[in-house]
N, C-alpha and C positions, 0 to 999 in steps of 0.2 A: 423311817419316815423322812422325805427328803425333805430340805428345809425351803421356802420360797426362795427366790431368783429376784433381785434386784443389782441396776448398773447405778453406780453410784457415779454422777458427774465431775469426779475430782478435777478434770482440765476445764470445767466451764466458768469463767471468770463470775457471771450472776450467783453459782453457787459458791465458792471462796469466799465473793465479798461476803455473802452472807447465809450461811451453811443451817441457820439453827429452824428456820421453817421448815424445811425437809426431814432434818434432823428428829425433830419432835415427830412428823407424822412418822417415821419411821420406827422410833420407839416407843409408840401406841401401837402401832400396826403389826409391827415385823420384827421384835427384839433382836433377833438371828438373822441374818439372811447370807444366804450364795451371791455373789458378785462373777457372772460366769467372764465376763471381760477380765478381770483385774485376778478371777482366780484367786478369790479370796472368803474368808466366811468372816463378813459382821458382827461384831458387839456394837449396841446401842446403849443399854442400860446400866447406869453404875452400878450394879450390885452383882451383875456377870461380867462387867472390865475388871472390876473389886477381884471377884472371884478367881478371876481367871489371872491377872497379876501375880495373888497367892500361890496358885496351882500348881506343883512341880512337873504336871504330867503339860505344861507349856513352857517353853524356853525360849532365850532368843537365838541360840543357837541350836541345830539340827545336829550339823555335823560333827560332832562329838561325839554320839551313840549311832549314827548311819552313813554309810556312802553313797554318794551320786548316784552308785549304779542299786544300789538298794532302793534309792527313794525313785528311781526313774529318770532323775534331773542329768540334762546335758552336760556335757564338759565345761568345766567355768570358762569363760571369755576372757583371752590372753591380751586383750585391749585396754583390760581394766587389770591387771594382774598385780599392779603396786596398791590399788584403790582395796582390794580383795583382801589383800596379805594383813594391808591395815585392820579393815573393817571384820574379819574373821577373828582376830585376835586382840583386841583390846576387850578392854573390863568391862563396857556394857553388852558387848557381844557374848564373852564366856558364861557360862555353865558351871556348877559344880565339876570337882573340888577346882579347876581354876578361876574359878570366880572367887571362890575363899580368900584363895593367897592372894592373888592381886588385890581384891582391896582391900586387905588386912594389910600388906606392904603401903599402899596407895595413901591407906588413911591414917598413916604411921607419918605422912609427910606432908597430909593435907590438912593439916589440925584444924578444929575449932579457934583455936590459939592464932595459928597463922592467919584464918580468915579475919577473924574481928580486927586483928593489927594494920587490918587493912584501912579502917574506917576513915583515920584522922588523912591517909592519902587519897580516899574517895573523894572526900569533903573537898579539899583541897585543888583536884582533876574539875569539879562539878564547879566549883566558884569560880574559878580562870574560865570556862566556857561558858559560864552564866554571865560573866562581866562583859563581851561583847557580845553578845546575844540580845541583852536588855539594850542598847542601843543602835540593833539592826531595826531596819523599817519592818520589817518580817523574815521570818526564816523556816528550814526545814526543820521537823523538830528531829523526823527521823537520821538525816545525815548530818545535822549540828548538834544533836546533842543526844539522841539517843544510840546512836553506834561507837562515836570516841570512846564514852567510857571505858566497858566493857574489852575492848582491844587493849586501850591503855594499860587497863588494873592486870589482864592477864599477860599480856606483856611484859610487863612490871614484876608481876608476880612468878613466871617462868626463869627471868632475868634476861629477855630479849632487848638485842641493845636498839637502841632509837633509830638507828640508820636500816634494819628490817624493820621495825612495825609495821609500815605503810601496807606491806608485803601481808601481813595476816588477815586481813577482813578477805581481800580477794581469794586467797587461798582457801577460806572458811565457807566463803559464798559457792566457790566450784565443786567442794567435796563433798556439800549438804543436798546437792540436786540430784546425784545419785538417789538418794533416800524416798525422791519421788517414784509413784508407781512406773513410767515412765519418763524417757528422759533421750535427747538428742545424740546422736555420734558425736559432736562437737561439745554438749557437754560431756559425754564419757570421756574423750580426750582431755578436758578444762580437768575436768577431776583426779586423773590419773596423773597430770600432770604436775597437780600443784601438791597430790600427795607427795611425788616425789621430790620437790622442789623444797619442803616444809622439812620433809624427813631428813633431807640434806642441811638444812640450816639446826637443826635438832640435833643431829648426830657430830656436828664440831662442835656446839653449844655445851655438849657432855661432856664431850673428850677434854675441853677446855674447863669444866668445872671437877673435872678429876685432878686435875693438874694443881689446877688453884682454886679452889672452893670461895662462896660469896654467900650470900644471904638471899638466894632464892629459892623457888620450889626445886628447878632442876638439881640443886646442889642437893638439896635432901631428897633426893628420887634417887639418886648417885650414889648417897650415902647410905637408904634407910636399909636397915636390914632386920631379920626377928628370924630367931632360932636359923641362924645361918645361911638364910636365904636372902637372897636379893634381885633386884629386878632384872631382867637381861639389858641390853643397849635397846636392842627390838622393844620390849615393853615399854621402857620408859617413851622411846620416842613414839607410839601410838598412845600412850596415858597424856603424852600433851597435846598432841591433837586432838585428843576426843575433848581434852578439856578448854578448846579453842572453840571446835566446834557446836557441843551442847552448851556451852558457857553464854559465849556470845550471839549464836542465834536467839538463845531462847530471851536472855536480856535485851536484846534488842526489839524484836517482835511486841514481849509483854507487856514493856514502858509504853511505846509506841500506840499499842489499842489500848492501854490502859488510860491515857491521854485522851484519846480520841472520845475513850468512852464517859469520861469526864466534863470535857469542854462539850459534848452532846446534850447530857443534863448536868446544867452548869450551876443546880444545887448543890450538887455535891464536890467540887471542885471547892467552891467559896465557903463548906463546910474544912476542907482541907487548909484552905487559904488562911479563915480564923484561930485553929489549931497549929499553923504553921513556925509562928514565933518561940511558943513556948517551950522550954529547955529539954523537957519530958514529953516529948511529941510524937518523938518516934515509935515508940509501941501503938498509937492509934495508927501512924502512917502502914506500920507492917501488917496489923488489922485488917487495912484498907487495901494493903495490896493483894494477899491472900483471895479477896474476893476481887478484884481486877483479874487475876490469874487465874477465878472461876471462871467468871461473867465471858471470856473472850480469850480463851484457851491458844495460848501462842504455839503451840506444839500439841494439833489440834489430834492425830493420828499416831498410834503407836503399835507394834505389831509384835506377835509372838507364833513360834511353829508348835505343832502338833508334835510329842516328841513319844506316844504310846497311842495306841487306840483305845477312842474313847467315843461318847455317847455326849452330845450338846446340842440341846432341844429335841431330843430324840433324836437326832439326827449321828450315825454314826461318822468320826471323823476318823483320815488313817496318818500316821506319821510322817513329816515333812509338810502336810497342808499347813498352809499359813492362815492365821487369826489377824484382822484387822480391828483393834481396842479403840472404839472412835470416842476420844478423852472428852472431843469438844459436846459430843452428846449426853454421856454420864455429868458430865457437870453441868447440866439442864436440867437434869431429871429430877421431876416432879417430888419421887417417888425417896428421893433423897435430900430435898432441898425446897423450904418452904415457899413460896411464889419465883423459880428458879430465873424467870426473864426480866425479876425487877433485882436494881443494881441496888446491894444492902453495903455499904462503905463498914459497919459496923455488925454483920453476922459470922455469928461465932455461937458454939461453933462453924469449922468451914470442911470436911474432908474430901476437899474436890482431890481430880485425880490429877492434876499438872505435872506433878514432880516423882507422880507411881508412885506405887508399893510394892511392900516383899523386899527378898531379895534385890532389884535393882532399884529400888529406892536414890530417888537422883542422889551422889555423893557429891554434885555443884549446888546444891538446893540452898544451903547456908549463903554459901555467894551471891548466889543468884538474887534470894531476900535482904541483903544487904545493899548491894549495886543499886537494886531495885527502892527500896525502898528511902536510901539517903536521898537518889535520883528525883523521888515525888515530892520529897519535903525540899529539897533544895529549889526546885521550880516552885514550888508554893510561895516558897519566900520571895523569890528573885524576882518573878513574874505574877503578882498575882489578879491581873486583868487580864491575863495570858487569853485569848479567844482564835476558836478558828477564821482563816482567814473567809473561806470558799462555807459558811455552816450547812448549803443544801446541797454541796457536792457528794458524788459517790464518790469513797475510797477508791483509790487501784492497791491492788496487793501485787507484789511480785512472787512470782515463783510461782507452788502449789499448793496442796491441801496440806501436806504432811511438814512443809518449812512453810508455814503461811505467815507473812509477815508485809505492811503498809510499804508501798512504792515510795510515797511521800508523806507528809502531815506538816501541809501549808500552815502558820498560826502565825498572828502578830498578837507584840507583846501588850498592846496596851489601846 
């Protein structure tokens, strides 16, 4: 039984800015559907993106058990061939058993321990940029103070010296528009280029922390090893880009509509504001963020291939088809979530899908809740008359469905 046929508007700015009307009729109507444009088969519902996260018989990788000429697929595109070499072989791309090893190596140097050490330097990133910020007439929230951090802390935490940082947001922004369904010549170029540009500052960053070891991630990527394995040069340097790229988009985006959707109904922000002082704050804060990262899903699109034939809605699928996980839908659903369109700062539990499950369960997730979460209480405190400047304007998002993240977010402090 063939599954219905819907074109999903990922390029139309009306639906970006706001996806979740469609969204719901969709998953009433059509839990599954064919996307005959995009050449894709839909998930709406959380409890078949759930599912299908779980599933071993979906990968994000294909090409570990088929080839091109197996699956039917063209020749790969030699324009993008450094963009490729990356994106095929880093940790969220593999498959068993290299998905084992790498992040067993991965999280051998990504500790819990490392993360949390991070805290008293976030604190610290966030009060220097809250200190002129509180006496600008108004500012961007997204380009003063929701992008710095993030670059900084993983900067920092790489051991990237200060004279490149500048160099990583833009590097980050050109490699993440591939990911859209489509995408320009000129960004295929942006992205192939800055892969190789990143990869190049990455590969003396190593060789230099072989030499003389430091207190950063790179040095223990360098170092880690278990049962006499260790990373190649190639791994490590696609393990810090991915961890550029999924780190800092997603922090970036989540703050950003998590803000927006705040200063919108501005009970609950002045609920944040009262809470904001007190020493033991932070666990409400993280509460709070948990469901921001339902409410308005910063990495709204996630995708997985057919990697056996199988049967979903009836509908039989063959190996290679690709599965679109629409995150930002499942975490609307009804059917998972008690009145899913009102914002609950305090529902809990929360198991939205933001940060996946299974096997690729985000390995930035810790991070990402810390950044996150110091990031709200620290505006709480700093700002707490914080209001948007423009409140009846629409949003612009840049980019697309699958990196959907705010143009701007005009706000004066007071």
């Amino acid at each position: 039984m063939p599954l219905p046929e819907y074109s999903l508007p990922l390029g139309d700015p009306a639906f970006v800015r706001d996806p979740y009307p469609l969204l719901a009729r969709l998953r009433e109507e059509t839990p599954a559907f064919r996307d005959p444009a995009l050449n894709r088969v839909f998930l709406t519902r959380h409890a078949d993106i759930a599912a299908a996260l779980r599933d071993r018989r979906f990968g994000r990788s294909v090409l570990h058990r088929y080839s091109r000429e197996e699956l039917g697929w063209p020749p790969p595109d030699p324009r993008q061939a450094h963009f490729d070499a990356f994106n095929n072989n880093h940790l969220l791309e593999s498959e068993l058993p290299k998905h084992t090893r790498l992040r067993s190596l991965v999280g051998l140097a990504f500790t819990p321990r490392r993360v949390e050490a991070l805290s008293g330097r976030i604190e610290a990133i966030l009060a220097a940029q809250l200190a002129g910020l509180g006496a600008a007439g108004g500012f961007d929230l997204v380009a003063d103070y929701a992008e710095p951090l993030p670059v900084t802390v993983i900067a920092e935490l790489l051991g990237v010296p200060e004279t490149e940082r500048h160099l990583l947001r833009p590097w980050s922004a050109a490699i993440v528009r591939l990911y859209e369904p489509t995408y320009t010549p000129q960004e295929q170029a942006g992205a192939e280029r800055a892969v190789l540009e990143f990869s190049a500052l990455l590969r003396d960053l190593a060789r230099a922390r072989r030499a003389e070891p430091r207190d950063d991630l790179i040095t223990a990527l360098v170092q880690v090893e278990a049962e006499g394995d260790r990373l190649t040069e190639q791994e490590l340097i696609d393990t810090c880009i991915l961890l550029l790229n999924a780190g800092h988009e997603a922090s970036v985006n989540g703050l950003a509509a998590g803000v927006l959707a705040l200063l919108r109904e501005r009970q609950h922000w002045e609920a944040l504001v009262r809470a904001a002082p007190g020493e033991g704050s932070l666990p409400l804060f993280r509460t709070a963020l948990e469901e921001l990262l339902r409410f308005d899903t910063p990495l709204p699109l996630f995708e997985r291939y057919v990697l056996e034939e199988l049967s979903l809605h009836g509908a039989a699928l063959r190996p290679g088809e690709k599965i679109g996980l629409l995150y930002a839908s499942g975490n609307r659903d009804p059917r998972r979530f008690e009145q899913p369109d009102r914002l609950d700062l305090t529902r809990d539990p929360n198991p939205h899908l933001t940060f996946g499950l299974g096997t690729h369960y985000c390995l930035g997730a810790p991070l990402a809740r810390l950044e996150l979460s110091l990031s709200l209480r620290a505006l709480a405190r700093a700002l707490p008359d914080l209001r948007l400047r423009n409140p009846d304007a629409e949003p612009e998002y840049v980019g697309g469905f699958v990196i959907r993240g705010l143009k701007r977010l005009d706000v004066l402090p007071e």
